[in-house]
TORTOR-612364 format. One line per 4 residues: their letters; for each residue x negated, y negated, z negated of N, C-alpha, C. Coordinates in steps of 0.001 Angstrom, whole numbers, padded with zeros to 6 digits. Atoms other than C-alpha are relative to their C-alpha. Last residue first. Example, Ala and Ser with C-alpha at 12.3 -4.5 7.8 and 13.67 -1.06 7.14 Angstrom:
2
SA = 000820 001190 000060 -013670 001060 -007140 000770 -001090 -000730 ~ -000890 001190 000000 -012300 004500 -007800 -000900 -001200 000000 .
This chain:
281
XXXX = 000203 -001105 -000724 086245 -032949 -081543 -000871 000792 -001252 ~ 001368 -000300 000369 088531 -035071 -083861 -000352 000771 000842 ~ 000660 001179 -000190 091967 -036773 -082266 -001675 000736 -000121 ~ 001077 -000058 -000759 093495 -033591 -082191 -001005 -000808 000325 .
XXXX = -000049 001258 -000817 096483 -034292 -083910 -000411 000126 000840 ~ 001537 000756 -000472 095708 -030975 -086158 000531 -000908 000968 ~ 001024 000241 001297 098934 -029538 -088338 -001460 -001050 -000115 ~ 000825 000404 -000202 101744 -029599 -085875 -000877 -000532 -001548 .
XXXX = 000100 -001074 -001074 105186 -028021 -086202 -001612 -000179 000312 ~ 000269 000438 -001354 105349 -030071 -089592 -000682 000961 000972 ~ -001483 000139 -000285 107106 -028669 -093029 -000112 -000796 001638 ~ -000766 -000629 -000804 103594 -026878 -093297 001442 -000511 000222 .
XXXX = 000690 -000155 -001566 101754 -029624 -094303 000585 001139 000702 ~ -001615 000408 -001156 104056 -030473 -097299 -000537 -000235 001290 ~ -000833 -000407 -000473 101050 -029211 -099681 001496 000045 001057 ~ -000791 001062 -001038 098091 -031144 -098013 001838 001129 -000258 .
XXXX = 000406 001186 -000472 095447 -029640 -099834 001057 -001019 000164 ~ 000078 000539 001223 096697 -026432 -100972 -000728 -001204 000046 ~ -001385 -000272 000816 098571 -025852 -097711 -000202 -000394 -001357 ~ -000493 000652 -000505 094933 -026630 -095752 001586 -000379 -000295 .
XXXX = -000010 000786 001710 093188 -024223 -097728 000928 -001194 000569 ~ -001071 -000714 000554 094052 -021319 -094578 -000013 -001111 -001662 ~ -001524 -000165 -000342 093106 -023543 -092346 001039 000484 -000960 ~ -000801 -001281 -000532 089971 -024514 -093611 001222 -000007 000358 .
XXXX = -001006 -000660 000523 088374 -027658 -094907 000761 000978 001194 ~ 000485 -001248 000681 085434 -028309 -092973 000854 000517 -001039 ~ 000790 000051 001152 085579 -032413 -092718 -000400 001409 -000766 ~ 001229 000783 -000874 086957 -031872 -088894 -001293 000032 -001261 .
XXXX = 000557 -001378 -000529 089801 -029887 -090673 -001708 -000364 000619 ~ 000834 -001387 001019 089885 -032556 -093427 -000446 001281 000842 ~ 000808 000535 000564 090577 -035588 -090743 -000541 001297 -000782 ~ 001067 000604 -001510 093253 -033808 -088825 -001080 -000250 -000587 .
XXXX = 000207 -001362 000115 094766 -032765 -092386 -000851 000388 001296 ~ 001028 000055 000773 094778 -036543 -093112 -000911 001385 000526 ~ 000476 001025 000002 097099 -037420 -090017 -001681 000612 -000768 ~ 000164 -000185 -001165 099260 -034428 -090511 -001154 -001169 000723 .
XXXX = 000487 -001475 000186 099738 -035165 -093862 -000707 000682 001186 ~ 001218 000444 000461 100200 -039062 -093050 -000740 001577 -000318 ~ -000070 000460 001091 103633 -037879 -091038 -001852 -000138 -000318 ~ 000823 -001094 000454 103693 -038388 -087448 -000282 -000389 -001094 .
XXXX = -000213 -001276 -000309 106961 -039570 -085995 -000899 000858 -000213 ~ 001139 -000226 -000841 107553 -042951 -087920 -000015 001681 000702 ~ 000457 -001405 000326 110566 -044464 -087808 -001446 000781 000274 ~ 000020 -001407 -000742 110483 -047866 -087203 -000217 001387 -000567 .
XXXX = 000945 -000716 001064 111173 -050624 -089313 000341 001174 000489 ~ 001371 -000348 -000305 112143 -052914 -086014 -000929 000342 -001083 ~ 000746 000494 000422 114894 -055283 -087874 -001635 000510 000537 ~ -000049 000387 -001218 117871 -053767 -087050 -001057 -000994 000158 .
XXXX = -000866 001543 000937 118098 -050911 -089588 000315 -000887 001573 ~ -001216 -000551 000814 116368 -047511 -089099 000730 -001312 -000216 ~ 000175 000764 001013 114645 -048292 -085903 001316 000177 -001450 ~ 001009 -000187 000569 114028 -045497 -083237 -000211 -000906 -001431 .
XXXX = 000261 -001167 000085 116926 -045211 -081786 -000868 000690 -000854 ~ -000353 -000978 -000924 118059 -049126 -081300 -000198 001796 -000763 ~ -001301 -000308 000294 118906 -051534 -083903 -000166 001431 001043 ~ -000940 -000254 002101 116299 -053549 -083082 001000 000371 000178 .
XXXX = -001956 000657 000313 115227 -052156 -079590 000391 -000304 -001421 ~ 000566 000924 000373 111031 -050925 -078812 001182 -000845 000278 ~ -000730 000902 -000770 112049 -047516 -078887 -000090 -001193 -000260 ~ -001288 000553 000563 109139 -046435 -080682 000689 -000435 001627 .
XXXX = -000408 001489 000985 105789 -045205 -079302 001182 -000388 000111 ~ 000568 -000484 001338 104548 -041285 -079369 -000019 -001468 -000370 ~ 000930 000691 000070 106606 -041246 -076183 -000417 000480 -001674 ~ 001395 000091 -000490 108849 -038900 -075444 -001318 -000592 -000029 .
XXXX = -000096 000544 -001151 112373 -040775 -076200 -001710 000410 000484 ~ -000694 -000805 -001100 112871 -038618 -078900 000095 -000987 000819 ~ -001045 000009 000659 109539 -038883 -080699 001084 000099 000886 ~ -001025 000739 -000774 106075 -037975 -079486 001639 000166 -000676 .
XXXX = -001048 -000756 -000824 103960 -036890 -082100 001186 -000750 000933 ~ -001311 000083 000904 100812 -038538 -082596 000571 000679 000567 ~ -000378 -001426 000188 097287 -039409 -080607 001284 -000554 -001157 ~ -001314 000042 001397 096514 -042739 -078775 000562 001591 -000337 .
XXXX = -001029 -001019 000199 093467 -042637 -076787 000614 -000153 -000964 ~ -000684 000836 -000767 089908 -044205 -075973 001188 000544 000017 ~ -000307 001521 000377 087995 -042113 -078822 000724 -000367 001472 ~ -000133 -000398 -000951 087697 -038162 -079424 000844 -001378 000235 .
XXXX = -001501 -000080 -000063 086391 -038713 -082848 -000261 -000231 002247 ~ -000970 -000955 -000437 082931 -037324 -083149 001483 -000008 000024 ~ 000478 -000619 -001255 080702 -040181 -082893 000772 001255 000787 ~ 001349 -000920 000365 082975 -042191 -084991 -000217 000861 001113 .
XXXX = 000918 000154 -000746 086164 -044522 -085468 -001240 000791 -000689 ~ 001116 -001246 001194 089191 -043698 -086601 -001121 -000463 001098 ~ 001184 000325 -001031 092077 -047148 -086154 -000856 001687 -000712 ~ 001090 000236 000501 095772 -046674 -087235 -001089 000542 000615 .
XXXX = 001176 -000751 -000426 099098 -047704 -086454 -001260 000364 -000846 ~ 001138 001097 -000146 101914 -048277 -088590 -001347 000957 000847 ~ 000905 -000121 -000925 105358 -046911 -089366 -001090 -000663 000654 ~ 000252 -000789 000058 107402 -047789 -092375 -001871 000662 000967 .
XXXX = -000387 -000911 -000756 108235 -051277 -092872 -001003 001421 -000345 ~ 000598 -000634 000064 107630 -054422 -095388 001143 001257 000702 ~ -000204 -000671 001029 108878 -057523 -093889 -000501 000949 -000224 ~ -001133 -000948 000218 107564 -060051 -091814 000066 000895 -001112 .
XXXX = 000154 -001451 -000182 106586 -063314 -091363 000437 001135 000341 ~ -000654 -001287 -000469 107193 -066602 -090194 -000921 001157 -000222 ~ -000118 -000671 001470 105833 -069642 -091980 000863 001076 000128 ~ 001446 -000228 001089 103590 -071164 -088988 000510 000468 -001304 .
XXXX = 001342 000132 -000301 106685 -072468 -087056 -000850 000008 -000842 ~ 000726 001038 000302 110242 -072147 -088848 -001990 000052 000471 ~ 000107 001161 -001144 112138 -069591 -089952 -001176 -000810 000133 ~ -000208 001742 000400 112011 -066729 -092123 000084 -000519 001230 .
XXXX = -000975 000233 001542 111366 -062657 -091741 -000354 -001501 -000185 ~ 000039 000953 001378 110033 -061970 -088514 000893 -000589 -000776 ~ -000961 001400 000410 111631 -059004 -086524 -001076 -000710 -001231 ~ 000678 000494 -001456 108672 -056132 -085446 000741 -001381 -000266 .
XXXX = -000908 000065 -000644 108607 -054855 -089574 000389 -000809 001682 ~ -000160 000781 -000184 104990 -054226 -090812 001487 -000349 000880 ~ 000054 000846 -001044 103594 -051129 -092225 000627 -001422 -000021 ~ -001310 000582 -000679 102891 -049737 -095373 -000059 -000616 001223 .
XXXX = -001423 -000452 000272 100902 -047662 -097442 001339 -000829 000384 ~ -000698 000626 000523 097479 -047846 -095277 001367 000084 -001019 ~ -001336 -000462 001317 094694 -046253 -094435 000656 -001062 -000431 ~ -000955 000855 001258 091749 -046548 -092166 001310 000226 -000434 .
XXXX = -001281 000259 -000282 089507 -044499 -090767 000603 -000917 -000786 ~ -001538 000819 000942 085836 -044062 -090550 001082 -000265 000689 ~ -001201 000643 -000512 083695 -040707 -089616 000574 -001381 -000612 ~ -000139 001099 000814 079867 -040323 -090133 001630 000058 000605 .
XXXX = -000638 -000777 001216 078682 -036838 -088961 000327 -001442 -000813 ~ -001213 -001344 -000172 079093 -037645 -085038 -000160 000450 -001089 ~ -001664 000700 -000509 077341 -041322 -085898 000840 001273 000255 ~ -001152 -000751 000730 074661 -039985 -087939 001100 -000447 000843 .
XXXX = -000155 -001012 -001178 071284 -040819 -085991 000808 000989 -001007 ~ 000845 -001754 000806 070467 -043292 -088475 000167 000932 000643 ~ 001654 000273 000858 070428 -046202 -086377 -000254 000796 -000546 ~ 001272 -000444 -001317 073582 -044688 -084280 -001425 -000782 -000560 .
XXXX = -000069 -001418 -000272 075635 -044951 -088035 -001186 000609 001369 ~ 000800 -000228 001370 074297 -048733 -088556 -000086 001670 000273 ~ 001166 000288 -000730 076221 -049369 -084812 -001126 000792 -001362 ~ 000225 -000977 -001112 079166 -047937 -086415 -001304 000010 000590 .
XXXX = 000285 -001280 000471 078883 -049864 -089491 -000334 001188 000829 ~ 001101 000551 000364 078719 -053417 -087256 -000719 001654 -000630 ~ 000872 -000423 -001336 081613 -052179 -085369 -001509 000050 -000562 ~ -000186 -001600 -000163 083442 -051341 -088427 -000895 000290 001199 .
XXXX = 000458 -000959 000808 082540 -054924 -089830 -000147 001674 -000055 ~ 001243 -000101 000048 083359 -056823 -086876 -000970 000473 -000589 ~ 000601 -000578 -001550 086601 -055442 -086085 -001412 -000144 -000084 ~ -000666 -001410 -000170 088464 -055434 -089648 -001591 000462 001520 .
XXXX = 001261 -000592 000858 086751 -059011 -090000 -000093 001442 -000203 ~ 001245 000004 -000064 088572 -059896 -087200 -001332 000376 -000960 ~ 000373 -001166 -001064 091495 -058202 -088054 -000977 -000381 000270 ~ -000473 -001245 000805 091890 -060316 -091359 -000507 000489 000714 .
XXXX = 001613 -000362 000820 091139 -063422 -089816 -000237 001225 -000169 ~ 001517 000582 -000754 093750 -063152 -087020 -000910 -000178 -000638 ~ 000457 -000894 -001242 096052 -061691 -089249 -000854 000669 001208 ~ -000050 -001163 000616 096634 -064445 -091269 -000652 001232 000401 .
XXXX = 001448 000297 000486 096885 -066862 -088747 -000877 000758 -000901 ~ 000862 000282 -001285 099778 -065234 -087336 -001925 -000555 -000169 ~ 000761 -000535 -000304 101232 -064386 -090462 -000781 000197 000899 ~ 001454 000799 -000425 101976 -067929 -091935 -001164 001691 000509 .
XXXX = 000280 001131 -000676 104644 -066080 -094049 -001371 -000145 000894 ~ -001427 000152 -000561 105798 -063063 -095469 000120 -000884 000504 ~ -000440 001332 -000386 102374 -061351 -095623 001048 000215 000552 ~ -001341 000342 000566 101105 -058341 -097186 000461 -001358 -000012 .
XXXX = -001196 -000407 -001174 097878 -057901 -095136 001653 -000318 -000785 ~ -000976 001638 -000617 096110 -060037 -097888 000818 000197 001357 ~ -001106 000339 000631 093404 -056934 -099125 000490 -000908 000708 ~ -000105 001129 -000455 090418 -055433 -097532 001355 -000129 -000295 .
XXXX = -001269 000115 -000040 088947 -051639 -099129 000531 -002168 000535 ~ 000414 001447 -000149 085764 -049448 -099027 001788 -000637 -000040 ~ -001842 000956 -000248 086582 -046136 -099950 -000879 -001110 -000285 ~ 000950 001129 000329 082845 -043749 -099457 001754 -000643 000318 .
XXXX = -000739 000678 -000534 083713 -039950 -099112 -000188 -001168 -000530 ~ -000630 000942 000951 081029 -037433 -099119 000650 -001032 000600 ~ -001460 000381 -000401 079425 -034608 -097817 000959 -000973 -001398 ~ -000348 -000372 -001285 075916 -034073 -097936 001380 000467 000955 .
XXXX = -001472 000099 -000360 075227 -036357 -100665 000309 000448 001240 ~ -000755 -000910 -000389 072238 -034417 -102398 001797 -000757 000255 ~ -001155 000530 000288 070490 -037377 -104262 001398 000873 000724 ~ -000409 -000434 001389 067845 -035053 -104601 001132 -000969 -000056 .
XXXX = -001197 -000880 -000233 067408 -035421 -100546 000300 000238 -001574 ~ -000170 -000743 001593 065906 -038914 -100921 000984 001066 -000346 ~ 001192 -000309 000934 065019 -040118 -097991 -000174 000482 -000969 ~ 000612 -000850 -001132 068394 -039315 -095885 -001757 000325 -000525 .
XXXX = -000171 -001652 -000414 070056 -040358 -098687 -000659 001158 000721 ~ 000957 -000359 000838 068566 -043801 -098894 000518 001823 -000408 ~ 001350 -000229 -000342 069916 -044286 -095555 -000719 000741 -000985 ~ -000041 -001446 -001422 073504 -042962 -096091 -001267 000023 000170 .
XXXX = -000165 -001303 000935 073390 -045110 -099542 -000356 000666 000924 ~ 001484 -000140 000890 072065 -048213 -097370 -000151 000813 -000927 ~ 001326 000307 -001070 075035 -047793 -094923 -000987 000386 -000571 ~ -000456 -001588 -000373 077847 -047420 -097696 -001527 000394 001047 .
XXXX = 000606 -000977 000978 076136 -050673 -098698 000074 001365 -000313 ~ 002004 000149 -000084 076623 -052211 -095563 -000498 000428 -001214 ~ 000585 -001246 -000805 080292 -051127 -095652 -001591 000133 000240 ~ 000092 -001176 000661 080905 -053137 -098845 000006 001310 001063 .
XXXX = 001022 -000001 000821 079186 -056402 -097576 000274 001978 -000606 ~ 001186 -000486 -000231 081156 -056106 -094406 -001454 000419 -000673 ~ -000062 -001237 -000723 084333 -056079 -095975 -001517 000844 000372 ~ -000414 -000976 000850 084051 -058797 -098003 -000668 001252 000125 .
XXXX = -001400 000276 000315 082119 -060899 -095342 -000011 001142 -001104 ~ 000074 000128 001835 078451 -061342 -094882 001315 -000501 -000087 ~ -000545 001121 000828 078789 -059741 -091253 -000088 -000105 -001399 ~ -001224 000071 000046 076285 -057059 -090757 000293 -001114 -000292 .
XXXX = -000231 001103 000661 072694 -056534 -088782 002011 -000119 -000519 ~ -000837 000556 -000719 071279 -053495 -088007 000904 -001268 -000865 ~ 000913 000587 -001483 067373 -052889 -088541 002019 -000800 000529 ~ -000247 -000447 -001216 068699 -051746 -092154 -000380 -000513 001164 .
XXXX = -000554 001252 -000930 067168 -052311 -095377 000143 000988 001249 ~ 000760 -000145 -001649 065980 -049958 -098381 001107 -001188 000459 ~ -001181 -000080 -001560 066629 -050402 -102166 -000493 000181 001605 ~ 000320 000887 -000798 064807 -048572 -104853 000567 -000511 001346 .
XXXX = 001421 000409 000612 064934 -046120 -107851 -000068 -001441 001062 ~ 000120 000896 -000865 068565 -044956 -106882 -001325 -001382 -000498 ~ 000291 -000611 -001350 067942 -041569 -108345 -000352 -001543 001056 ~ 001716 -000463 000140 067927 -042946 -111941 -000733 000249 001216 .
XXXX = 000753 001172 000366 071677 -044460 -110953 -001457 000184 -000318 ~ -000084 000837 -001058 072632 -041301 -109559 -000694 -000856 -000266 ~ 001279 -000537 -000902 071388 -039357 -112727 000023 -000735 001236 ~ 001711 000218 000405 073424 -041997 -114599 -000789 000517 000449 .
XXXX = 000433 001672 000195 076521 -042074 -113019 -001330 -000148 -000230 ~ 000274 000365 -000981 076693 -038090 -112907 -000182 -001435 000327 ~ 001215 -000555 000190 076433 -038036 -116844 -000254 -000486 001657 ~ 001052 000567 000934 079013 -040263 -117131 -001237 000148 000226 .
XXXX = 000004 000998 -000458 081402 -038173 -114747 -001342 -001242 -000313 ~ 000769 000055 -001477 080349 -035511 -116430 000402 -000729 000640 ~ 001343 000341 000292 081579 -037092 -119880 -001276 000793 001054 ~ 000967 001206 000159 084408 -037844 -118368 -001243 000056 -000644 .
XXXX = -000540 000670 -001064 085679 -034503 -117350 -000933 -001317 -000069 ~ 000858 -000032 -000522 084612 -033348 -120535 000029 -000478 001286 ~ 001240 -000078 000933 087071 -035411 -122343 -001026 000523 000868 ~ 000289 001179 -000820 089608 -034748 -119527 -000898 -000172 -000691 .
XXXX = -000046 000222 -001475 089764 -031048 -120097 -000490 -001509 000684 ~ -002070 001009 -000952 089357 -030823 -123422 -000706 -000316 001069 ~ -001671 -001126 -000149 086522 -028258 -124690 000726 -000554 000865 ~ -000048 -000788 -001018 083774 -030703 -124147 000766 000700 000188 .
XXXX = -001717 -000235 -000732 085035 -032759 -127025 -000057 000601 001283 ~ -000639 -000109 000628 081144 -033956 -128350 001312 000072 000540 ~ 000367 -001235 000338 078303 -034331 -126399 001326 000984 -000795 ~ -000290 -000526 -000719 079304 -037869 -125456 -000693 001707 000265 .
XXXX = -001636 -000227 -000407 079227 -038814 -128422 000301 000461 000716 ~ -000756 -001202 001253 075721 -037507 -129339 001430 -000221 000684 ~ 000541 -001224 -000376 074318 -039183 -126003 000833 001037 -000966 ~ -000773 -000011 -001304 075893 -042501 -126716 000065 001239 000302 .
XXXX = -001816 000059 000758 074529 -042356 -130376 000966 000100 001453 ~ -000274 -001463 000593 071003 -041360 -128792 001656 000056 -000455 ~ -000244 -001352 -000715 071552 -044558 -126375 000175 001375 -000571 ~ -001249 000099 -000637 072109 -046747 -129449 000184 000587 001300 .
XXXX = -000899 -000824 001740 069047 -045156 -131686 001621 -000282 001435 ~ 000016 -001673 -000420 066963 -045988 -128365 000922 000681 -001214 ~ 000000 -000302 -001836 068154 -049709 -127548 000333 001657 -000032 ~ -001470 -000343 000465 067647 -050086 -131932 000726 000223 001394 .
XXXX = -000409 -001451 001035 064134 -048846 -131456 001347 -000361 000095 ~ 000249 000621 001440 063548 -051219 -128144 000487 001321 -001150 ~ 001089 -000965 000541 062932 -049167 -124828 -000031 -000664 -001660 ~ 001317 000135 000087 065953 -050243 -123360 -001148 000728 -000959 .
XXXX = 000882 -001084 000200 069399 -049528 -123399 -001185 000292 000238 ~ -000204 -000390 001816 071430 -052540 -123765 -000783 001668 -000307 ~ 000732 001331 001029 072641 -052592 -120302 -000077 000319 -001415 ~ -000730 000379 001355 073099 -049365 -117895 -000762 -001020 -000605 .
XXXX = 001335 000805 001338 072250 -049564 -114613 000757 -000130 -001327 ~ -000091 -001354 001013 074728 -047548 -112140 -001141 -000037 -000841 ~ -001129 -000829 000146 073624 -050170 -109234 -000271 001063 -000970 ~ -000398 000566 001125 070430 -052616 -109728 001348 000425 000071 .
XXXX = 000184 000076 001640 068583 -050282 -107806 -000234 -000558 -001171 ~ -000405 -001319 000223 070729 -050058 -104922 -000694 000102 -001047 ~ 001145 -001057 -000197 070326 -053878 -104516 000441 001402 -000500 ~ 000540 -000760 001286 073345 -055910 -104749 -000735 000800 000747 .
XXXX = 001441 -000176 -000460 073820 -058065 -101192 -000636 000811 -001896 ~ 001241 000826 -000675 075685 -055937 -100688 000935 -001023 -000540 ~ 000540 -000175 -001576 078629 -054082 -102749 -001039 -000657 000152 ~ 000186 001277 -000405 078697 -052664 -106171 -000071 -000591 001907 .
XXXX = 001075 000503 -000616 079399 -049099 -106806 -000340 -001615 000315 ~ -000033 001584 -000149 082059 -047457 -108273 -001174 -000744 -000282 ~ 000728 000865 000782 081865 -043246 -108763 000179 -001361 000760 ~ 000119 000983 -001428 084441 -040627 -107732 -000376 -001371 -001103 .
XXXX = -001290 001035 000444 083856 -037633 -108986 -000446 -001124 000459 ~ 000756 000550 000931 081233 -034904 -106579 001250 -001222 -000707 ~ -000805 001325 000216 083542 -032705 -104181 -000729 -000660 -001281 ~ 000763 000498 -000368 081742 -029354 -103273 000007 -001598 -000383 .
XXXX = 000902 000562 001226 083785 -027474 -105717 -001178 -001108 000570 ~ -000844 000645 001168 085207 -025377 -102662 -000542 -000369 -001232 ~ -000283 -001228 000858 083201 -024666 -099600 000658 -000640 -001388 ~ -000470 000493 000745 082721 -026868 -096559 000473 000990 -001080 .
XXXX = -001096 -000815 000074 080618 -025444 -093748 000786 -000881 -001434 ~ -000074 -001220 000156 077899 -027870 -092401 001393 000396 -000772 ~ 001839 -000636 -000356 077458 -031578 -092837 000624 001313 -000284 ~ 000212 -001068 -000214 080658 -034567 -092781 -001337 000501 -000242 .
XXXX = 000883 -000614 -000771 080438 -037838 -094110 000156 001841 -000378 ~ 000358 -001242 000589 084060 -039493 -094533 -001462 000334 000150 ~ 000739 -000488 -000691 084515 -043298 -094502 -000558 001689 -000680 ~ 000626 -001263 000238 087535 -044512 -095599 -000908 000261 000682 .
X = 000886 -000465 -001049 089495 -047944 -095197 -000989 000984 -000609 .
C-alpha cells in the first residue's frame, strides 16, 4: 500500500532515496537517531571515524550513493526535533500504526518547510493475504484493518487540508484464484492467480467507479465461467485486461510526470492502446 504526495510541476531529480522509518506509537524524534554518538570523547572520535569513512569512495557509484543516503538520514533525523499529534484518531493495528506516522510526517512537514517533502512516496505494507486455507476468516480481519486504517488516513488527510494532494493505493503481486483449493469447512482456500482488484483513495481520485480495460466480453469484469473465456485454466485465474503499467502511469501522470517521460518510466507503456485509466482528476 502506497501513498503518493503530490505539489506543483514535477521535474527530474526531484526523488529523495528511500529512507525506513519506524511506525507509531514511536515519536518522530526518536526516528533516524543514531546510538553511540554522544557528546563523550570516545562518542566524538567514533562519529569523526564515521565521517572520514564515509568521505571516502565517492567516485563509485554505489559507494557514494550510500553515503548520501547516510547523509540524508541524518539531516532528516536532526530535522525531526519533535513529535506532533493529530485531532484524528487511528486504529492501533499494524497498519494503522504505520499510516499514522505517514500522517505525523505530512504534519510536521507542513511546520517545518526545511524538511522540504513536497513530493513524496510513503510504502506502508500488511502481510498474510497468501492463504491456502481458513480464508474466510482470514480475510475478514485483514480487510478490516485494510478499511479502517485508510479511512482513518483519509480523514487525517481532510485535517490537514491535503486530501486532493495526498493519494493512496494499493499494490499487489498476485491475485487470488475464484475455485478453492482443498476441502472441507474452514480449510478452503485458494490458489495463487493473476488478476486482482485494487482500492485508490484521495481527494483527487475520481471515486465511486470501476476503471480498466474492457475485455472481450465488454466488460472490464471477467467471464465469471471456470474454464470459460476469460480464465486461463479452469480454476478462475483470470486474465487480466489492464496491465500494472497502465495502472501506475495513471498514478505518475496525476504525480506530474509527463507524457513524453512516461516511456522512460514505465518502459512497456507503449505496448498498450491506453496510457491514463482516468481514474485521477
Amino acid at each position: 500500500m502506497i501513498t503518493a504526495l503530490s505539489g506543483g510541476q514535477f521535474t527530474r531529480g526531484q526523488f529523495t532515496s528511500p529512507l525506513t522509518i519506524a511506525p507509531a506509537p514511536t515519536a518522530l524524534n526518536h526516528v533516524l537517531v543514531l546510538n553511540g554518538f554522544g557528546t563523550a570523547n570516545d562518542e566524538v572520535a567514533r562519529r569523526n571515524a564515521m565521517d572520514t569513512i564515509r568521505s571516502l569512495g565517492g567516485e563509485f557509484a554505489l559507494v557514494g550513493s550510500s553515503s548520501r543516503t547516510t547523509q540524508q538520514a541524518l539531516d532528516i533525523g536532526r530535522l525531526l526535533s519533535a513529535d506532533v499529534t493529530l485531532a484524528t484518531t487511528f486504529p492501533n493495528t499494524s497498519l494503522g500504526n504505520q499510516l499514522l506516522q505517514v500522517a505525523k510526517v505530512l504534519r510536521f512537514n507542513q511546520t517545518t518547510p526545511a524538511l522540504g517533502l513536497n513530493r513524496q512516496i510513503c510504502f506502508v505494507q500488511i502481510g498474510g493475504f497468501d492463504t491456502h486455507q481458513n480464508q474466510v476468516g482470514r480475510q475478514s480481519n485483514l480487510l478490516t484493518q485494510v478499511s479502517q486504517a485508510i479511512q482513518a488516513f483519509y480523514n487525517a488527510t481532510v485535517e490537514l487540508g491535503l486530501e486532493r494532494q495526498v493519494t493512496t493505493f494499493t499494490l499487489s503481486d498476485f491475485g487470488r484464484t475464484l475455485q478453492p483449493a482443498g476441502t472441507g469447512a474452514g480449510v478452503v482456500g485458494s490458489d495463487h492467480a493473476w488478476g486482482n482488484h485494487h482500492f485508490v483513495v484521495g481527494g483527487a481520485v475520481r471515486g465511486g467507479d470501476f476503471y480498466g480495460i474492457p475485455g472481450t466480453n465488454g466488460s472490464m469484469f471477467p467471464v465469471l465461467q471456470l474454464g470459460g473465456p476469460s480464465d486461463t485454466d479452469t480454476r478462475g485465474r483470470w486474465i487480466p485486461t489492464t496491465s500494472v503499467e497502465q495502472y501506475a502511469a495513471t498514478l505518475a501522470t496525476w504525480y506530474g510526470v509527463s507524457g513524453s517521460d512516461l516511456p522512460m518510466v514505465f518502459p512497456n507503456i507503449g505496448r498498450f492502446g491506453v496510457g491514463n485509466l482516468g481514474f485521477m482528476s
